[in-house]
N, CA, C and O atoms as a GROMACS GRO file, in nm:
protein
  360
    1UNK      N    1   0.085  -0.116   0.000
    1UNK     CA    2   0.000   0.000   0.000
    1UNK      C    3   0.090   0.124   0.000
    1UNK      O    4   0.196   0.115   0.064
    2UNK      N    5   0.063   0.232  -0.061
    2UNK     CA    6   0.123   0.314  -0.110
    2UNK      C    7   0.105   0.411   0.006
    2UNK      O    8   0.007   0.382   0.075
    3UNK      N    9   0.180   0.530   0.051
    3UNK     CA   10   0.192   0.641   0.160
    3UNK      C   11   0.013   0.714   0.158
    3UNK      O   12  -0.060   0.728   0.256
    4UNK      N   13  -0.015   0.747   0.025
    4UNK     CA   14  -0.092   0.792  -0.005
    4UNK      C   15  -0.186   0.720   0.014
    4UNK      O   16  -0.262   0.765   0.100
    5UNK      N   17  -0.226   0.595  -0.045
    5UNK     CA   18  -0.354   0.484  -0.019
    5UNK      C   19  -0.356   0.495   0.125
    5UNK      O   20  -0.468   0.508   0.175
    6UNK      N   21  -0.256   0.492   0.202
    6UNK     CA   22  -0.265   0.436   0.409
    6UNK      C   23  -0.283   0.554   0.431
    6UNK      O   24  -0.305   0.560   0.552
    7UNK      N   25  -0.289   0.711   0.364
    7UNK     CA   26  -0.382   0.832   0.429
    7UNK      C   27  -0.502   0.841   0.379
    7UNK      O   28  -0.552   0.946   0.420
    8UNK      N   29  -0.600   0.762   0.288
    8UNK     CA   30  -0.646   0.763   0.267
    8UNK      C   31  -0.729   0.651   0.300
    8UNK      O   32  -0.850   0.655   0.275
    9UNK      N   33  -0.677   0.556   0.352
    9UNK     CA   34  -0.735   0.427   0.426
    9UNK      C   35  -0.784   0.531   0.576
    9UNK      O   36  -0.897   0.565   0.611
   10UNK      N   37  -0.651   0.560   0.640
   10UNK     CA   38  -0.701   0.630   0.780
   10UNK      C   39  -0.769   0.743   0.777
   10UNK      O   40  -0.849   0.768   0.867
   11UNK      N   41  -0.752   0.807   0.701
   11UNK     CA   42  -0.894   0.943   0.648
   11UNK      C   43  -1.051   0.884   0.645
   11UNK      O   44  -1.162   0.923   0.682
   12UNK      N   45  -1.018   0.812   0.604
   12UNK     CA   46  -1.166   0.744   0.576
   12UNK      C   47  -1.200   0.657   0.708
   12UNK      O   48  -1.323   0.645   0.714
   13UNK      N   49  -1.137   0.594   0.815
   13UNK     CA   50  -1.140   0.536   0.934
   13UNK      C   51  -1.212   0.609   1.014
   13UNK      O   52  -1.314   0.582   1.076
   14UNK      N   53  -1.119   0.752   1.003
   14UNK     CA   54  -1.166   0.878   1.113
   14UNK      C   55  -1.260   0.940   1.059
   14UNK      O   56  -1.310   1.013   1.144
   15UNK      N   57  -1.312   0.949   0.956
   15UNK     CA   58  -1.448   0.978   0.877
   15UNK      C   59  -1.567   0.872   0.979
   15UNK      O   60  -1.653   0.899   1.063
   16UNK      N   61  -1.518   0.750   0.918
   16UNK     CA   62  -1.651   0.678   0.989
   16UNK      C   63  -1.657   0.674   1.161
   16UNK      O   64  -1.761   0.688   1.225
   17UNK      N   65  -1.547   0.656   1.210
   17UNK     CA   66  -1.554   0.695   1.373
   17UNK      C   67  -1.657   0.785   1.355
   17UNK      O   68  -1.776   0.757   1.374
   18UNK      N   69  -1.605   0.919   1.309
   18UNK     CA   70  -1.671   1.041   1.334
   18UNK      C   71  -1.850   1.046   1.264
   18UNK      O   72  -1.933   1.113   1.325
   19UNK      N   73  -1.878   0.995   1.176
   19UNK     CA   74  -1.992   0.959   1.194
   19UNK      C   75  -2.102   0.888   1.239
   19UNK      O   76  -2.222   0.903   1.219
   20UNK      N   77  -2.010   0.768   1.333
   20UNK     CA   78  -2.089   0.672   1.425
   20UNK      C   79  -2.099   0.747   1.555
   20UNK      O   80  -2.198   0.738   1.628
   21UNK      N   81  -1.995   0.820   1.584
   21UNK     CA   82  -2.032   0.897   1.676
   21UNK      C   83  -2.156   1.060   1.690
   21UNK      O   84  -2.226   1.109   1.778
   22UNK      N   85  -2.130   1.084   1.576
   22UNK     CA   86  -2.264   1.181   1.520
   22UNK      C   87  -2.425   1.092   1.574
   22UNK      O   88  -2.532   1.130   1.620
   23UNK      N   89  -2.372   0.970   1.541
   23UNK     CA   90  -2.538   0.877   1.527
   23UNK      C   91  -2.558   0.859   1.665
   23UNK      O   92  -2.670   0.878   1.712
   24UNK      N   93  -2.461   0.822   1.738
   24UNK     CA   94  -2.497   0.864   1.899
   24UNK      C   95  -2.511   0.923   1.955
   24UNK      O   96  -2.573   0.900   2.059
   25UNK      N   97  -2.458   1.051   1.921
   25UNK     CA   98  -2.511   1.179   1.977
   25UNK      C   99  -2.620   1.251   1.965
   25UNK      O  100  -2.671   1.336   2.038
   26UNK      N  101  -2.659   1.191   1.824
   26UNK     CA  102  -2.812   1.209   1.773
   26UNK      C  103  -2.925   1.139   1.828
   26UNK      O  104  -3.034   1.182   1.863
   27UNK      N  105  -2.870   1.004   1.830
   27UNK     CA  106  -2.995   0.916   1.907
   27UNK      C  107  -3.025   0.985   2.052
   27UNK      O  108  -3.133   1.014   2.103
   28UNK      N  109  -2.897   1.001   2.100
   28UNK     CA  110  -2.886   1.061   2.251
   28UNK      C  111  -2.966   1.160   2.305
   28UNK      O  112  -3.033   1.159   2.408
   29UNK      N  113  -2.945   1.270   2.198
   29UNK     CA  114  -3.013   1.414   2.236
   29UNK      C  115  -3.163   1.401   2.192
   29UNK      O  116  -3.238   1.495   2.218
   30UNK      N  117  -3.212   1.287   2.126
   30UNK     CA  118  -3.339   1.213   2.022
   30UNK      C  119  -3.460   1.167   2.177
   30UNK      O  120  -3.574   1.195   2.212
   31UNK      N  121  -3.363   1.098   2.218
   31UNK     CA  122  -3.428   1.059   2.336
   31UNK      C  123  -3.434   1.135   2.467
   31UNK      O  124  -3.518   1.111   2.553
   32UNK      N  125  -3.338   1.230   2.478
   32UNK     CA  126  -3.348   1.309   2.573
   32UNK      C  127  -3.498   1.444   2.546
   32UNK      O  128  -3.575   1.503   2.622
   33UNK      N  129  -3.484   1.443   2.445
   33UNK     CA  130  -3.590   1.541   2.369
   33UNK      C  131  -3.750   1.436   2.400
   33UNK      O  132  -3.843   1.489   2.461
   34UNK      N  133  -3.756   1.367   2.376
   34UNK     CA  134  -3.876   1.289   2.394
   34UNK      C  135  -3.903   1.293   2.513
   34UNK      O  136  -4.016   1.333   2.541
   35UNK      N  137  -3.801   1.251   2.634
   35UNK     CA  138  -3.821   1.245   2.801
   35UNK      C  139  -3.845   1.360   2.810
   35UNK      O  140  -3.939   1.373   2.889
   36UNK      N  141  -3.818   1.438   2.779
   36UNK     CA  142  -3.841   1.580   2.826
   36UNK      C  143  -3.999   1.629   2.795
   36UNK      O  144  -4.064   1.701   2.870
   37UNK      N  145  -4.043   1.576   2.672
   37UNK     CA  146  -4.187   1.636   2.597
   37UNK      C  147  -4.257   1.538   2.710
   37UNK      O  148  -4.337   1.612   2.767
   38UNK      N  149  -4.262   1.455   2.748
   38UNK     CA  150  -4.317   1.345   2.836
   38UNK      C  151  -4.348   1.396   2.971
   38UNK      O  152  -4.454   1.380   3.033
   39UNK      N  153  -4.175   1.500   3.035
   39UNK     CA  154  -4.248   1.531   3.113
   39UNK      C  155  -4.356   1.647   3.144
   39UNK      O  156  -4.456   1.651   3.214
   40UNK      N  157  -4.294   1.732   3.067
   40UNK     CA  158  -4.378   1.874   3.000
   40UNK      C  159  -4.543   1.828   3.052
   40UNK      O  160  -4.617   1.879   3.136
   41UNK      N  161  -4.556   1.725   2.973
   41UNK     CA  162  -4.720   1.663   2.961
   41UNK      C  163  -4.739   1.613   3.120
   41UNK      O  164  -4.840   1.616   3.190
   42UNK      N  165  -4.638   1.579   3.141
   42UNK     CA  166  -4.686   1.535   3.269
   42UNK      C  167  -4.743   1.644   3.397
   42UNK      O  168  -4.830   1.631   3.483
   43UNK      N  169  -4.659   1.741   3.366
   43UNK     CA  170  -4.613   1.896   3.457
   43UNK      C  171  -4.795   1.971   3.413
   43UNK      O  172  -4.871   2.003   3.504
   44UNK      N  173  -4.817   1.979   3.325
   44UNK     CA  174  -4.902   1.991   3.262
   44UNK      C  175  -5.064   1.965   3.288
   44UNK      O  176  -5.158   2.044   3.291
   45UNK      N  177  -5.057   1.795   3.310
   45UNK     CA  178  -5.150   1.733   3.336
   45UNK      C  179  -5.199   1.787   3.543
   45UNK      O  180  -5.302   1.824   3.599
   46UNK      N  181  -5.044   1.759   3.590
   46UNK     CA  182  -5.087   1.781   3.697
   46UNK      C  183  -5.137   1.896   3.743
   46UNK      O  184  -5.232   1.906   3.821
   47UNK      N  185  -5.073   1.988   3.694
   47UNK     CA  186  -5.101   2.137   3.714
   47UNK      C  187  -5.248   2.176   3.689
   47UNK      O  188  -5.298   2.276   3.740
   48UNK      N  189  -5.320   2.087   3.605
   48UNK     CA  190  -5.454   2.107   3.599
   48UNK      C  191  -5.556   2.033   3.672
   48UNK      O  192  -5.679   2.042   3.665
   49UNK      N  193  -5.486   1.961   3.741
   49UNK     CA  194  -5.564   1.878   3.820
   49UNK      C  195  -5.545   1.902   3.968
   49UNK      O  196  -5.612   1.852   4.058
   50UNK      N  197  -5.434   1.994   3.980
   50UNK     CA  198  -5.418   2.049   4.134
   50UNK      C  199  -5.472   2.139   4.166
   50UNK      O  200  -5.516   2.173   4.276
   51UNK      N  201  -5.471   2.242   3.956
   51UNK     CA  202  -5.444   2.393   4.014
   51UNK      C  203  -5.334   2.480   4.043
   51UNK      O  204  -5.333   2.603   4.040
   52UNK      N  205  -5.233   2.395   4.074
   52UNK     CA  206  -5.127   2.447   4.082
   52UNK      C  207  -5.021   2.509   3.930
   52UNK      O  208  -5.077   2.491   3.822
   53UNK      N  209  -4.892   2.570   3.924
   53UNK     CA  210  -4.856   2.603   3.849
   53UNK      C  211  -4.760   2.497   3.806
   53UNK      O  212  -4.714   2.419   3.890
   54UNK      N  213  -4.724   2.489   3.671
   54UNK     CA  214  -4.616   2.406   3.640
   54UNK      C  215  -4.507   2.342   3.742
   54UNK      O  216  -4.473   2.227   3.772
   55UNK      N  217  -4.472   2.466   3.779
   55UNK     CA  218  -4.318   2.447   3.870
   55UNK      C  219  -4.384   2.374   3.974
   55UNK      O  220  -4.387   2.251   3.968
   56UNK      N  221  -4.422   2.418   4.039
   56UNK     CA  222  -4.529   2.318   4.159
   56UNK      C  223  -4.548   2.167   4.181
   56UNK      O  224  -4.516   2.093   4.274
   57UNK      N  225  -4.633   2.138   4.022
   57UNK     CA  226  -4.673   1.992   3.981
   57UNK      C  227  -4.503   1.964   3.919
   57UNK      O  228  -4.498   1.843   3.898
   58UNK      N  229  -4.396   2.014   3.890
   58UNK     CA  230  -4.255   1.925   3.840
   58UNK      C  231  -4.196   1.898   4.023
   58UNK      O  232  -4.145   1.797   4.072
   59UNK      N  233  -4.228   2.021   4.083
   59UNK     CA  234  -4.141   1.933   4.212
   59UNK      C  235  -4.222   1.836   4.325
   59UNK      O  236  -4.174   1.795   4.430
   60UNK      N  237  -4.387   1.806   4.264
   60UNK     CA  238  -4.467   1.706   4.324
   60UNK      C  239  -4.383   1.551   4.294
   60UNK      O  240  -4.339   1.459   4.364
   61UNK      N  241  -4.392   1.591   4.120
   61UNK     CA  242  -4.331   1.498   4.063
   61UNK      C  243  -4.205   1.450   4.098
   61UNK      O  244  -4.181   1.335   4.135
   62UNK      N  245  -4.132   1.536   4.087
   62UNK     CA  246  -4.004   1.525   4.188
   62UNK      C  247  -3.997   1.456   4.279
   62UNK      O  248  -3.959   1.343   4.250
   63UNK      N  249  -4.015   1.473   4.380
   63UNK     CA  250  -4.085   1.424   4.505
   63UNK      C  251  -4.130   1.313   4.523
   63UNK      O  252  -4.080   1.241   4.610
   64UNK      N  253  -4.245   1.266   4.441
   64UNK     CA  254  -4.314   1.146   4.448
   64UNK      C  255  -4.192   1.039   4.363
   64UNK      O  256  -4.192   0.922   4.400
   65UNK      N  257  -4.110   1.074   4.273
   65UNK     CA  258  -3.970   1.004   4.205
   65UNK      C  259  -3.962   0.953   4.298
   65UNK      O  260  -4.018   0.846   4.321
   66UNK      N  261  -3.855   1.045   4.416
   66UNK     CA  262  -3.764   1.016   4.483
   66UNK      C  263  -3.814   0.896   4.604
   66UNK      O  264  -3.765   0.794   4.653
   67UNK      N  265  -3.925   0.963   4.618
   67UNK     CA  266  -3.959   0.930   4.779
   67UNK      C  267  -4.033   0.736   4.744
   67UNK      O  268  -4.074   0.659   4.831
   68UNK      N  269  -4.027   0.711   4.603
   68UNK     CA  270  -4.018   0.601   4.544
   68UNK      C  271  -3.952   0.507   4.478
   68UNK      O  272  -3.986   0.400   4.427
   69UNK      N  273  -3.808   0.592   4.494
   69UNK     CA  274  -3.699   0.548   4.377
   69UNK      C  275  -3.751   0.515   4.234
   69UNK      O  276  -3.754   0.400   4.190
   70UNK      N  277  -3.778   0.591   4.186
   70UNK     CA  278  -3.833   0.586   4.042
   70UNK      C  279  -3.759   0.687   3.933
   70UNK      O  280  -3.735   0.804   3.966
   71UNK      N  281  -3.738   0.656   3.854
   71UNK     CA  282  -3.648   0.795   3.786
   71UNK      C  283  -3.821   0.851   3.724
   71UNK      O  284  -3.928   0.799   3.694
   72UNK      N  285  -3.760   0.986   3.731
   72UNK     CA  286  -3.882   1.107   3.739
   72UNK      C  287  -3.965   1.050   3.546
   72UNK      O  288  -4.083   1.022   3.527
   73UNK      N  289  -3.861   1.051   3.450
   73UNK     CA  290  -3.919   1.018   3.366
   73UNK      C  291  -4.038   0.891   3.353
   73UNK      O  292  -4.147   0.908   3.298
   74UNK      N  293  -4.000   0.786   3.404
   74UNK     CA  294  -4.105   0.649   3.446
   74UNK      C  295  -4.211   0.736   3.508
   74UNK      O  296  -4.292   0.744   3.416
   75UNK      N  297  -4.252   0.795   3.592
   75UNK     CA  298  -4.369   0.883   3.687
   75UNK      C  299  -4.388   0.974   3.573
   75UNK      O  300  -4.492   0.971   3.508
   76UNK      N  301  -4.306   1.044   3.550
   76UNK     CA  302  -4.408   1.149   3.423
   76UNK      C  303  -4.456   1.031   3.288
   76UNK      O  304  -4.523   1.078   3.196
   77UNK      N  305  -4.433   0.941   3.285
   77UNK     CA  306  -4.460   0.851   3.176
   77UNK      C  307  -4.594   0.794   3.192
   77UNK      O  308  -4.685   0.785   3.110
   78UNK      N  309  -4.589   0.750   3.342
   78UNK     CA  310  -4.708   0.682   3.432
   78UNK      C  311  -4.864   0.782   3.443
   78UNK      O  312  -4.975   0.731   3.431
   79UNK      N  313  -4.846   0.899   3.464
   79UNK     CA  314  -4.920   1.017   3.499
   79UNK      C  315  -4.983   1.025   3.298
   79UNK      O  316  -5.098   1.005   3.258
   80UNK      N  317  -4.865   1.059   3.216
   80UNK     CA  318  -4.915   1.053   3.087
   80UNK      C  319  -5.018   0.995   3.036
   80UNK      O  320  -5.116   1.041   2.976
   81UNK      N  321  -4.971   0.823   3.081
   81UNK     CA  322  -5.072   0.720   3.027
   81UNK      C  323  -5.154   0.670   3.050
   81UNK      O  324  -5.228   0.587   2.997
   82UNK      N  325  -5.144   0.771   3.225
   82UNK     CA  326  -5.323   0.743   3.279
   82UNK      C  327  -5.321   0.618   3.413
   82UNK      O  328  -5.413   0.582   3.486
   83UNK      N  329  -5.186   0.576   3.409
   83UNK     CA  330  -5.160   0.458   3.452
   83UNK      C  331  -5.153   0.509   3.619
   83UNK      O  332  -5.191   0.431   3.706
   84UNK      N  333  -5.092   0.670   3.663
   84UNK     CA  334  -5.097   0.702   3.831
   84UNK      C  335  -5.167   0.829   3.774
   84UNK      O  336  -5.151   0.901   3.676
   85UNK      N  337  -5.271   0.824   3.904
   85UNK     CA  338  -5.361   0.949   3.857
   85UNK      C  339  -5.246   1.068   3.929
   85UNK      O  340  -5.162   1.042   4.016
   86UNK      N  341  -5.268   1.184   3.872
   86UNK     CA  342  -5.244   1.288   3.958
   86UNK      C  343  -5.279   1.326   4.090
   86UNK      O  344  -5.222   1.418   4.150
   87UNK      N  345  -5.352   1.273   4.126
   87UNK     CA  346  -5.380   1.315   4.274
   87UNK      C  347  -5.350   1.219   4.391
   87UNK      O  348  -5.364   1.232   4.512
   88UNK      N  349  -5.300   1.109   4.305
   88UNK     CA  350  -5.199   1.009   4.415
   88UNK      C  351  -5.052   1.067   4.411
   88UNK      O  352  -4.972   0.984   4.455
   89UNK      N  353  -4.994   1.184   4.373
   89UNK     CA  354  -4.884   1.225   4.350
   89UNK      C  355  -4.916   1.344   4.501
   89UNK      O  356  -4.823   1.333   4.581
   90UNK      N  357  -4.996   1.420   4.534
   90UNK     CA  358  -5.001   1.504   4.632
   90UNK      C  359  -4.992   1.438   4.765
   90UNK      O  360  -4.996   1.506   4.868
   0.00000   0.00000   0.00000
C-alpha cells in the first residue's frame, strides 16, 4: 500500500468513527428530547388537576420520584398514560 492509499485508508477510518459517533449523539439528544416532551405533559396534566402552576406539579413529581426510587421520567410517563392518577402524587 502506497503512503498515499494508508492516508487515505485512515482518512476514511476517522471519517466513519466520526460519523458513528454523530449517530450517537443524535440518538442521545433524540431521546433526551422525547423524556423531556413526556415530562412537560406530565407537569401539565398535573397542574390542571391540582391547580397548581407548572413548577409546583414538576417538584410534586419530583418528590413522588424520589420518595419512590423511580427515575422522574417512568412517573411522568405513568401520569401521561393514565396509569398514576395525579392526585396520588399530592
Amino acid at each position: 500500500m502506497t503512503n498515499e492509499a494508508a492516508q487515505l485508508s485512515a482518512e476514511a477510518a476517522r471519517l466513519h468513527g466520526e460519523r458513528d459517533q454523530l449517530q450517537t449523539l443524535t440518538a442521545q439528544l433524540q431521546t433526551a428530547l422525547l423524556s423531556r416532551v413526556v415530562i412537560e405533559q406530565a407537569k401539565g396534566m398535573i397542574a390542571a388537576h391540582t391547580g397548581d402552576d407548572v413548577d409546583a406539579a414538576f417538584r410534586v413529581m419530583r418528590k413522588y420520584a424520589r420518595d419512590h426510587n423511580k427515575r422522574l421520567h417512568d412517573v411522568a410517563a405513568s401520569v401521561v398514560e393514565r396509569r398514576l392518577s395525579p392526585h396520588l402524587l399530592s
